[in-house]
MARLUMFI-11806 format. One line per field, with one value per residue (C-alpha): residue number from 1; residue in three letters; chain; x, y, z negated. Coordinates in Angstrom, 1 decimal, decimal comma. Each point is the difference from the previous one (the first is absolute). Layout:
% MARLUMFI-11806
k <- [NUM/...]
r <- [Ala/...]
c <- [A/...]
c1 <- [X/...]
c2 <- [Y/...]
c3 <- [Z/...]
END
This chain:
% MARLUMFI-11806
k <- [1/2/3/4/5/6/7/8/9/10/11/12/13/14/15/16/17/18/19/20/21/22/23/24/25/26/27/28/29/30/31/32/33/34/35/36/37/38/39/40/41/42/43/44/45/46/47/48/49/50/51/52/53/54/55/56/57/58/59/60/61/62/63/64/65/66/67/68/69/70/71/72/73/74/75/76/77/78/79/80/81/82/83/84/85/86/87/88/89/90/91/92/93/94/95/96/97/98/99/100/101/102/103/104/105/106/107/108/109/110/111/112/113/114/115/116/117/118/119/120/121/122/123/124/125/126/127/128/129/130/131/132/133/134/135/136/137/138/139/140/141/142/143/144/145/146/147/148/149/150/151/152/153/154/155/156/157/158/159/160/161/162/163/164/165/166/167/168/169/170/171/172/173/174/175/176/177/178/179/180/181/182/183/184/185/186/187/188/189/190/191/192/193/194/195/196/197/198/199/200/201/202/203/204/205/206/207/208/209/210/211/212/213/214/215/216/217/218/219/220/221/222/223/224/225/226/227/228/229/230/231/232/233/234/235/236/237/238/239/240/241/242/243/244/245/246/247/248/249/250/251/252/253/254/255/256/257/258/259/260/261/262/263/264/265/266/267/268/269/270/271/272/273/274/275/276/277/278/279/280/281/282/283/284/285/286/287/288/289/290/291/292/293/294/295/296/297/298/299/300/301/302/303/304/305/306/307/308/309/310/311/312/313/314/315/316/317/318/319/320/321/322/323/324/325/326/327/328/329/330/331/332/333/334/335/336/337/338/339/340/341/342/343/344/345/346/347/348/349/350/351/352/353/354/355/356/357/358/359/360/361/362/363/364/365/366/367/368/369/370/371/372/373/374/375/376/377/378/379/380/381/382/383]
r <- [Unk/Unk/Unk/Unk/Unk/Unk/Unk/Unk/Unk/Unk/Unk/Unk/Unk/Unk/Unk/Unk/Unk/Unk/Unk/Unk/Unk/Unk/Unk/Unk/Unk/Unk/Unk/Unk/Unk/Unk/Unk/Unk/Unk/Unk/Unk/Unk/Unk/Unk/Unk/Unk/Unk/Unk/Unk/Unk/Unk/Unk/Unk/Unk/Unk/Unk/Unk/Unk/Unk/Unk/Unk/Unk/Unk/Unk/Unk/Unk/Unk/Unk/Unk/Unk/Unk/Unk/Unk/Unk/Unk/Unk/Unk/Unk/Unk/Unk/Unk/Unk/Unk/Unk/Unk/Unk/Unk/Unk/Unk/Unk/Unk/Unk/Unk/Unk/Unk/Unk/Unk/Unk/Unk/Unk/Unk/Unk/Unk/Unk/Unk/Unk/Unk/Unk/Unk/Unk/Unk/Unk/Unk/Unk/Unk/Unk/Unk/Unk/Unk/Unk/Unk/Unk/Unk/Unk/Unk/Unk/Unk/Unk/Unk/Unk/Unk/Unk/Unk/Unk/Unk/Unk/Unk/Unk/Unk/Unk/Unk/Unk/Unk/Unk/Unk/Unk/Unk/Unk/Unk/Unk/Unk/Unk/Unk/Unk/Unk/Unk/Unk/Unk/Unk/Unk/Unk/Unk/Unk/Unk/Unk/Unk/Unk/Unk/Unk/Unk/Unk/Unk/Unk/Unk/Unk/Unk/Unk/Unk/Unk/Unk/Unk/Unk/Unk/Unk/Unk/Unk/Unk/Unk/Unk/Unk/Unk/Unk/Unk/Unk/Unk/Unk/Unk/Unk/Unk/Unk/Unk/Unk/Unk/Unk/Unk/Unk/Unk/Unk/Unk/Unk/Unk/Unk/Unk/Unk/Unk/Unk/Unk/Unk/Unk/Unk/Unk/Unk/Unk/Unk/Unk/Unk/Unk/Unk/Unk/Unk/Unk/Unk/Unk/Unk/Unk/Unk/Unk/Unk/Unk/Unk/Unk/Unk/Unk/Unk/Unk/Unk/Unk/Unk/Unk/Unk/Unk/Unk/Unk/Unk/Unk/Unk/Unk/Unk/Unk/Unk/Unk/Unk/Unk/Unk/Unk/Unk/Unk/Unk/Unk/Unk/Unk/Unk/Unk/Unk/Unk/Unk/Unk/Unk/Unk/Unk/Unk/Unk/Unk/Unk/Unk/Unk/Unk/Unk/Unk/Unk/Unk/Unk/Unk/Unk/Unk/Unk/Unk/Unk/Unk/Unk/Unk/Unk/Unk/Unk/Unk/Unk/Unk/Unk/Unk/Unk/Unk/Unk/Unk/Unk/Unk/Unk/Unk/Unk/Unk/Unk/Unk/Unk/Unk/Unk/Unk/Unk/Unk/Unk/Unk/Unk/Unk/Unk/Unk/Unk/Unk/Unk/Unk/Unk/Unk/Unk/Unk/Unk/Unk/Unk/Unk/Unk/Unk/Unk/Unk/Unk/Unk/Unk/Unk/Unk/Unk/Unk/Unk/Unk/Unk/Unk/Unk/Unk/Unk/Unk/Unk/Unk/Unk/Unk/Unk/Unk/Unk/Unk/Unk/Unk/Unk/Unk/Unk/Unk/Unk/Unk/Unk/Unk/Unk/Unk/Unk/Unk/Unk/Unk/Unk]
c <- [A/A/A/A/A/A/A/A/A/A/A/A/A/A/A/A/A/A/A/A/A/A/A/A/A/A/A/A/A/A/A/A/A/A/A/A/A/A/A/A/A/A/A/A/A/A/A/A/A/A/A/A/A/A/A/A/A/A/A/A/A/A/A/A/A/A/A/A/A/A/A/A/A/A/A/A/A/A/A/A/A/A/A/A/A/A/A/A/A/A/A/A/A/A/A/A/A/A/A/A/A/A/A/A/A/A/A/A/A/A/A/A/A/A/A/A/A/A/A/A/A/A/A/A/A/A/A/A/A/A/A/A/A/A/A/A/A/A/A/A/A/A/A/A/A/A/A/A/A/A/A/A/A/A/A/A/A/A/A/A/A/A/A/A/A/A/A/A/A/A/A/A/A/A/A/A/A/A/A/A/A/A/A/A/A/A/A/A/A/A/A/A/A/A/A/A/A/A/A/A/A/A/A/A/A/A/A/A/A/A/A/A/A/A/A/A/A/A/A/A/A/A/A/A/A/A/A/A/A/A/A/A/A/A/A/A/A/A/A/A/A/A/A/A/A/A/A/A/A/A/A/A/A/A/A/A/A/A/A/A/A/A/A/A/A/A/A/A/A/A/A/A/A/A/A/A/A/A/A/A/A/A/A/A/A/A/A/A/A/A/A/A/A/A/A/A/A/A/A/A/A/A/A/A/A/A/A/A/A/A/A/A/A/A/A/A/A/A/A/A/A/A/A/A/A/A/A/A/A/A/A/A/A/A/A/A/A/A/A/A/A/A/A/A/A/A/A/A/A/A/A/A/A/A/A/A/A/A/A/A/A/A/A/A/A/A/A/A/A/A/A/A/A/A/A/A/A/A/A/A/A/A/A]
c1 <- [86,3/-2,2/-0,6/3,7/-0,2/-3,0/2,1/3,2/-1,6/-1,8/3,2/1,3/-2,8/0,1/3,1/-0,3/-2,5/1,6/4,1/-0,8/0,3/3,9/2,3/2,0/2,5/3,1/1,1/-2,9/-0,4/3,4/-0,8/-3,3/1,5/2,6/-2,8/-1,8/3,0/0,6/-3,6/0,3/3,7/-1,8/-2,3/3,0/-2,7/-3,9/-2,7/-3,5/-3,3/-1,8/-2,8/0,6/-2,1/1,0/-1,8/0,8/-1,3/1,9/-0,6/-3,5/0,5/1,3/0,5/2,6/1,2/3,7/2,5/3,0/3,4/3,3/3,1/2,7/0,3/-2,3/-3,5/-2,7/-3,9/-2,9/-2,8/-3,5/-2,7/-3,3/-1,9/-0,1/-1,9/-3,4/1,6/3,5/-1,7/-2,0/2,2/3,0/-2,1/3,5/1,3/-1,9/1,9/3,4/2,8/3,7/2,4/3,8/2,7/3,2/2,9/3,4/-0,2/-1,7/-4,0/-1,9/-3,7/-3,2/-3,4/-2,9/-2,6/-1,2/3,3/2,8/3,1/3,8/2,3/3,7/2,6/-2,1/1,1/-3,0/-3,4/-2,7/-2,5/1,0/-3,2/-0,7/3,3/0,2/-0,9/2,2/2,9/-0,9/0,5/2,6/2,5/3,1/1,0/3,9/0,7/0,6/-3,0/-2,3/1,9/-1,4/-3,5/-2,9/-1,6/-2,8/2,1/2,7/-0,7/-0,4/3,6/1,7/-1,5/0,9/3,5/1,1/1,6/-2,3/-1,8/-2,8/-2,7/-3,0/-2,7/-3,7/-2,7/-3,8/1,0/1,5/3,5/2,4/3,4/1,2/3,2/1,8/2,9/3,2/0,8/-1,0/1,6/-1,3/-3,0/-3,1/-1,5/-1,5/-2,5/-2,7/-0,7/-3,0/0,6/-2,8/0,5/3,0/2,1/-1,5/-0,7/-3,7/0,9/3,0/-0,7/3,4/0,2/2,7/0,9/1,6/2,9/3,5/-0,8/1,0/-2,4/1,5/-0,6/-2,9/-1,2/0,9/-3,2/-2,3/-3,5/-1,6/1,0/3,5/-0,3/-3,4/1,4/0,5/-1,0/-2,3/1,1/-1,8/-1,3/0,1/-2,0/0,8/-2,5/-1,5/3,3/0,0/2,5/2,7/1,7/1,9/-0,9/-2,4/-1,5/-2,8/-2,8/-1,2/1,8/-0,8/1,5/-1,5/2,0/-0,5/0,1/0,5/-2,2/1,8/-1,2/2,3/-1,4/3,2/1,3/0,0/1,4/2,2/1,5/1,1/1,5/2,2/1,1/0,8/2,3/1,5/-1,8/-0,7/1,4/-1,1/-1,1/-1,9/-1,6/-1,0/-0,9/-2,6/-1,1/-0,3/-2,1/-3,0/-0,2/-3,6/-1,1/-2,6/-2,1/-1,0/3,2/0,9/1,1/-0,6/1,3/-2,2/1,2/-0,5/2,4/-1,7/1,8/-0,2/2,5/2,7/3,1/2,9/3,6/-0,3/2,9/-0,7/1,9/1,1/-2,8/-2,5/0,5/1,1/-3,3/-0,9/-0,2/-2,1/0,9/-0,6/0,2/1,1/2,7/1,6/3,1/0,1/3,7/1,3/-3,2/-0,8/-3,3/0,4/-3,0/1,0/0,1/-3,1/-0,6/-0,3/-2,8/1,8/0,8/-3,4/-1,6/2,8/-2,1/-2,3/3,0/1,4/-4,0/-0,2/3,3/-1,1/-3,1/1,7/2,6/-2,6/-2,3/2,9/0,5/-3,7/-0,2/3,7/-1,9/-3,3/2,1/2,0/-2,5/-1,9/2,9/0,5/2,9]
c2 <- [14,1/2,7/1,1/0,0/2,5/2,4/-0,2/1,5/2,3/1,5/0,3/1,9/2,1/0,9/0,8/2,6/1,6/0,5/0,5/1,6/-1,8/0,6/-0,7/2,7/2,2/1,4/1,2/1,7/1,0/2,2/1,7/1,3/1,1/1,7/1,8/1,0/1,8/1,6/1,4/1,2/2,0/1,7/2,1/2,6/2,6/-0,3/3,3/-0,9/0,5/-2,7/-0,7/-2,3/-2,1/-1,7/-2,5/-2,2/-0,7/2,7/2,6/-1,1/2,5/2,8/1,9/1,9/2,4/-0,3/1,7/-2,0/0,1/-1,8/-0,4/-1,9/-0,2/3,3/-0,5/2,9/-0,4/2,4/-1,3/1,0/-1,3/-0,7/-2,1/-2,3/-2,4/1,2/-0,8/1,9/2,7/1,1/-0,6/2,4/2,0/2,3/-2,6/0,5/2,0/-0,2/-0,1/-2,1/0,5/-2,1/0,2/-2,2/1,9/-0,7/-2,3/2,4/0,1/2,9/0,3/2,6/-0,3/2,0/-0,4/1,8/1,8/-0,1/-2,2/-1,0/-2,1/-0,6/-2,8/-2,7/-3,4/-0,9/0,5/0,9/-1,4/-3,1/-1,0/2,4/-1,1/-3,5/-1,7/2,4/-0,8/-4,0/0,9/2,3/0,4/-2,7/-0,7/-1,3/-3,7/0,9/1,8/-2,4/-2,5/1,4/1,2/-1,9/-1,5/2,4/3,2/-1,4/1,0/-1,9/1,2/-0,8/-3,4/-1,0/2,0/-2,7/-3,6/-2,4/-1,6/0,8/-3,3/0,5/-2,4/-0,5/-0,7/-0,2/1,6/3,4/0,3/0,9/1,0/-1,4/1,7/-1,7/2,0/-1,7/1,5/-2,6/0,7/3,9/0,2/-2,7/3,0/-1,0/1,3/-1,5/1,8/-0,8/1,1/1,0/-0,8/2,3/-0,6/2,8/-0,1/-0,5/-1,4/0,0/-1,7/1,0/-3,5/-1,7/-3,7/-2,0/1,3/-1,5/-2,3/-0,4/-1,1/-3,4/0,1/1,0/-2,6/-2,9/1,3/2,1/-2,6/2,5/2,6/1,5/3,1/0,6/-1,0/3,4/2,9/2,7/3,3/1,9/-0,4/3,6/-0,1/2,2/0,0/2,7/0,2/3,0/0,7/3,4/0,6/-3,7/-0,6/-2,6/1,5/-0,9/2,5/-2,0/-1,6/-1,9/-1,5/-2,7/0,1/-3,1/-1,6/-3,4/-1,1/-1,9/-3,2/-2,0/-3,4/-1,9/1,3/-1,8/-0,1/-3,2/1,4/3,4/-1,5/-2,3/3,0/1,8/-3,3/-0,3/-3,2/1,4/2,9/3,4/-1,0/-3,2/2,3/3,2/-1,8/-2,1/3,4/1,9/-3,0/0,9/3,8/1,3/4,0/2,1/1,7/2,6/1,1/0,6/3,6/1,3/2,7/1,1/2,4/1,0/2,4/3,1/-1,0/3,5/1,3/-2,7/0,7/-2,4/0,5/4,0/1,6/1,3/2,6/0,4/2,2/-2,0/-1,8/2,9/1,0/3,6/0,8/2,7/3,4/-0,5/-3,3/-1,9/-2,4/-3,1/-1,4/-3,3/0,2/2,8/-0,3/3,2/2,0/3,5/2,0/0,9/3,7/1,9/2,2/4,0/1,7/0,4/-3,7/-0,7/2,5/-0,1/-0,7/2,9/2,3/-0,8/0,9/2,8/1,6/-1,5/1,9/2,8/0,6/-0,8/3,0/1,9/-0,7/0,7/3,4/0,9/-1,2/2,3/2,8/-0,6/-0,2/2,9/1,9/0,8/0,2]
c3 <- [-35,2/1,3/-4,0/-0,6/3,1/-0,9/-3,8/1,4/2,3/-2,9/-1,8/3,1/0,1/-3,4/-0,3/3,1/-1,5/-3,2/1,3/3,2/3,4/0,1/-2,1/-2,2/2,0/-1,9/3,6/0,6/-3,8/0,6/3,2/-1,4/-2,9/1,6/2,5/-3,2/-1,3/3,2/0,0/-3,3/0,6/3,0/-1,7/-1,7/-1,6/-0,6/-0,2/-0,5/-2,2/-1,5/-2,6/-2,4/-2,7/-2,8/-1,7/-3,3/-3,4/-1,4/2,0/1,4/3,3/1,0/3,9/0,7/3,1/1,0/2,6/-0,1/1,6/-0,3/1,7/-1,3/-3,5/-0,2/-1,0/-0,9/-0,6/-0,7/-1,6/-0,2/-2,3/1,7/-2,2/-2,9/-1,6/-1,9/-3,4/0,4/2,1/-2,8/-2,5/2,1/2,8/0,1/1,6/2,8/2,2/-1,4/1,9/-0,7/2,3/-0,2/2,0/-0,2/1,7/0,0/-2,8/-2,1/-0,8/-0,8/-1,3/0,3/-1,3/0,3/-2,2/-2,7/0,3/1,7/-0,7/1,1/-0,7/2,1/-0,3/-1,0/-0,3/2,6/1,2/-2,5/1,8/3,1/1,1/2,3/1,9/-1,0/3,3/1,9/-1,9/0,3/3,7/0,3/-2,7/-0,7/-3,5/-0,5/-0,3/-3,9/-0,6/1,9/-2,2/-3,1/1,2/-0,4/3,4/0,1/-0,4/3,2/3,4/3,6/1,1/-3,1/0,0/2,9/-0,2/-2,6/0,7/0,9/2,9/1,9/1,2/2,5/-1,3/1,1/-2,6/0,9/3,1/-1,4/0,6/-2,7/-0,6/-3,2/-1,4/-2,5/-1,7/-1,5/-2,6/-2,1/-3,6/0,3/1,8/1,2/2,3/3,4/2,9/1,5/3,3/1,7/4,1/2,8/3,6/0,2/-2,9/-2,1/-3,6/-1,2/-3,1/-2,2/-3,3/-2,9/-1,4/-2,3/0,9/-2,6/-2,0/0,1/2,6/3,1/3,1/0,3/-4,2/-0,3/2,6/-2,5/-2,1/1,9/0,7/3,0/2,1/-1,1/1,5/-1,5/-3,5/-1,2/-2,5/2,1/-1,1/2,3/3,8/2,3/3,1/3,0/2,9/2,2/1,8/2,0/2,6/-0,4/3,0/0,4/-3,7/-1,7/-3,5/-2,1/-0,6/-3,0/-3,2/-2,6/-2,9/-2,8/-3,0/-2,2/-3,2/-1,0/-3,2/-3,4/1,4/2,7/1,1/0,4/-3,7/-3,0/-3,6/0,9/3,0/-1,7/-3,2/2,8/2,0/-3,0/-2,0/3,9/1,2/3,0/2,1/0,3/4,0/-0,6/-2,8/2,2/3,0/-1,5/-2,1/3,4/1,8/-2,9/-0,4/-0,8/1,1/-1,7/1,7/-2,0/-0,4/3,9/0,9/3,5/2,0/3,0/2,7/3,4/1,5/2,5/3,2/1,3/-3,1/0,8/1,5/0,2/-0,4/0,1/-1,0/-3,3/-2,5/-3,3/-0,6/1,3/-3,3/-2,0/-2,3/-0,7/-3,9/-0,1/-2,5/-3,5/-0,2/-3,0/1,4/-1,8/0,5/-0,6/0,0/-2,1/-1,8/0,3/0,7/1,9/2,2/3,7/-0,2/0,7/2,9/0,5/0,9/3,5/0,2/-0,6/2,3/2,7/3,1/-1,4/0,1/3,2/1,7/-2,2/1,5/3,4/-0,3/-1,4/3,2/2,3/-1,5/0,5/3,6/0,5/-1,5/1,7/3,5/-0,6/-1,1/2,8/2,8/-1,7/0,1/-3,6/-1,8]
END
């Protein structure tokens, strides 16, 4: 009796420690979800500088300086290069230095480079370069319900996410707790979120997952051996911490995002199972959600975006102008339109353009010598 005892206790206890001492919370899963996107539609406009670093097998690393605003569906970014790996350093040292700055305004993006010279481009399609803004617009912009639709998990946002149908569960694993958002649209899209929450409901980790396609939760269950919510594809995991507080406002200070891979192997696929999907032996769930329960990463493949913001250059829901987004193509520049397809050169500036602040002190100077000599002539009684 007493072993059948110890045997069921250690059930219990192993259990707790692998689901979490209480059991999952739909309830609870909505109202956290709904305080998430309340934090995330208070902040209406972001300014602030940040350093970022990317690292990846493609790009080994690079550092980069960026001023950044948005405000609704307005982004703009100027980015400095600060340093790059050995290899690419020596093979490009121009690119130390150069400056890109983008700006997305009113639906319509525009582009200038410095480097060895100076170039533009207007009404692009999009930005040249994202990464310098990619984290920011994980956490700020929202994509339509037909976009996110069509995007791929990685490229969709935390807003938009959690803007689409679905239902929102607070679980507890190995004593983190998570909120595990399962969308339902099951015939267009298998994206989720895994939120991991501190003390006060705020984000520390959100990992972009995909849980099994065209299945439903009560479907999938018919299949899925372990943990359902933790049978998924990991796009990519973004961390937020050093939360710093803005007037009544929570923000983190440093991000970081892990983009991964997912190698040709899968341990749960084999030849016999595929060659059933594909005559129709089984269904397209029972298929993907035993795929998704044997996913294997590389690595070496993992891309990482670093960046801490300087809390002294933030400023929250500022009011901000058109112009604040608006960039200044300098005179003789060679412009492309990406639209007309044409190529013009802003026109170039007169000497008096050019040298206008030297004018205005020159006739500054100029009526204040007069002045002087009309005073001494004055007081020495001249004419």
């Amino acid at each position: 009796m007493k072993t059948s005892l110890m045997y069921v206790a250690l059930v219990i206890l192993c259990f707790t420690l692998c689901y979490g001492a209480y059991p999952d919370s739909r309830v609870e899963g909505e109202q956290i979800k709904q305080e998430i996107l309340a934090w995330l539609d208070s902040i209406n406009s972001i300014q602030c500088t940040y350093r970022l670093r990317i690292e990846g097998p493609s790009i080994f690393f690079e550092e980069k300086e960026v001023k950044f605003r948005w405000q609704g569906k307005n982004f703009y970014y100027e980015a400095l290069t600060l340093a790059l790996d050995p290899a690419s350093e020596q093979e490009h040292p121009e690119m130390i230095g150069a400056v890109m700055t983008e700006s997305l305004l009113d639906g319509k993006f525009t582009l200038l480079g410095h480097q060895r010279r100076i170039v533009a481009e207007v009404n692009r399609r999009g930005f040249f370069d994202s990464s310098p803004t990619r984290q920011m617009r994980k956490m700020f912009h929202v994509q339509s319900t037909e976009k996110a639709r069509k995007n791929a998990t990685v490229n969709l946002t935390l807003g938009s996410i959690l803007s689409l149908p679905g239902f929102a569960t607070l679980i507890e694993r190995e004593g983190k707790r998570i909120l595990a958002y399962w969308t339902t649209l099951e015939q267009e899209t298998a994206t989720g979120l895994n939120i991991y929450l501190d003390e006060q409901n705020r984000i520390v980790q959100a990992d972009f997952v995909d849980r099994p396609a065209y299945c439903t939760f009560e479907e999938a269950q018919q299949y899925v051996t372990g943990d359902i919510y933790r049978t998924i594809r990991l796009g990519s995991s973004l961390f937020l911490t050093e939360y710093t507080s803005f007037g009544d406002i929570w923000f983190p200070t440093h991000m970081r995002e892990e983009l991964f891979y997912t190698t040709d192997k899968n341990k749960n696929s084999s030849p016999e199972r595929n060659e059933k999907f594909k005559a129709g032996e089984i269904t397209a769930c029972e298929f993907y959600a035993i795929l998704y329960g044997g996913y294997v990463y590389d690595p070496a493949k993992t891309i990482v975006y670093d960046f801490w913001i300087d809390p002294k250059t933030v400023k929250l829901n500022k009011a901000l102008k058109n112009s604040d987004f608006e960039i200044e193509i300098p005179p003789g520049t060679n412009v492309s339109d990406r639209q007309s397809k044409e190529v013009y050169t802003t026109a170039r500036e007169t000497w008096l353009e050019r040298h206008a602040d030297l004018v205005i002190i020159l006739i500054a100077l100029g009526i204040l010598g007069g002045i002087t000599v009309a005073g001494w002539r004055y007081w020495l009684g001249k004419p």
